[in-house]
N, C-alpha and C positions, 0 to 999 in steps of 0.2 A: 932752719931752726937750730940753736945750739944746743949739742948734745951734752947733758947736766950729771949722767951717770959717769960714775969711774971705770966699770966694767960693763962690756957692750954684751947687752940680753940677747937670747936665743929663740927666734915662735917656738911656743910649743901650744899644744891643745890637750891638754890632761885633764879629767877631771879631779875634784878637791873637795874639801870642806874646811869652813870655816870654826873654830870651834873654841866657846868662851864660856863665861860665867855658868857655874853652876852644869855643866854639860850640853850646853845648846848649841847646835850647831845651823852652819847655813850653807846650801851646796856651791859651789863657784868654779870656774872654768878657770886654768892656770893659762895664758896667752902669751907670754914670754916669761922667761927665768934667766936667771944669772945666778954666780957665786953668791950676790950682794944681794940680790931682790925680785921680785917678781908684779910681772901686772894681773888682776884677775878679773874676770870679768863675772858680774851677780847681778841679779833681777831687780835689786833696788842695796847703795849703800846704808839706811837710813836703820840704825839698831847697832852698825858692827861698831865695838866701838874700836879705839885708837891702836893697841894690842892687842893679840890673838895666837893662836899657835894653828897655822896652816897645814893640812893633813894632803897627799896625796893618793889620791886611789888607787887601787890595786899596787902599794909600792908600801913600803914600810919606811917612806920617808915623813918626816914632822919638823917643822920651822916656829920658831918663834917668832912675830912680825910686827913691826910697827908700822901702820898709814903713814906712807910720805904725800900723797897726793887722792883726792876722790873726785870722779866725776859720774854723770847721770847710771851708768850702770859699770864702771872701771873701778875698782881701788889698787895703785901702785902700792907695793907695801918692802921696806925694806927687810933682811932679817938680821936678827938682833942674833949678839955673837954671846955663846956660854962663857962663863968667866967661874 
C-alpha cells in the first residue's frame, strides 16, 4: 500500500473526546498521532460532522480537525493549523 501521509503517525492508545456543536461531545480512542493528524477510533462515525476540536484526556491538549477519511468505526482526521 502507498503511504499518502507527509509525516509518518506514531500508535498511541489515549483516550479523547470528540467535541462540537453547541457542546456535545463523543468519546473516541486516539490510535495513531502525528504533527499533521491523527486516526481515532469511536463506536459509530454517523453524527460527527466534518470539523471538530479533538480533546485529549488527562492532557491539556485540544486540536482543531478536519475528516480526511471515515470507516465502519475509524475517522482519520487531519489538524487544521491556527492562522
Amino acid at each position: 500500500m502507498n503511504e499518502k501521509r507527509q509525516v509518518a503517525r506514531h500508535r498511541a492508545l489515549k483516550g479523547g473526546s470528540i467535541a462540537f456543536s453547541g457542546g456535545a461531545r463523543i468519546d473516541c480512542v486516539i490510535r495513531n498521532l502525528s504533527e499533521t493528524g491523527a486516526a481515532l477510533q469511536v463506536e459509530s462515525p454517523l453524527g460527527i460532522p466534518n470539523q471538530f476540536t479533538l480533546f485529549v484526556n488527562q492532557e491539556e491538549s485540544k486540536w482543531s480537525c478536519h475528516v480526511a477519511w471515515r470507516s465502519a468505526n475509524k475517522i482519520g482526521v487531519r489538524f487544521l493549523r491556527s492562522s
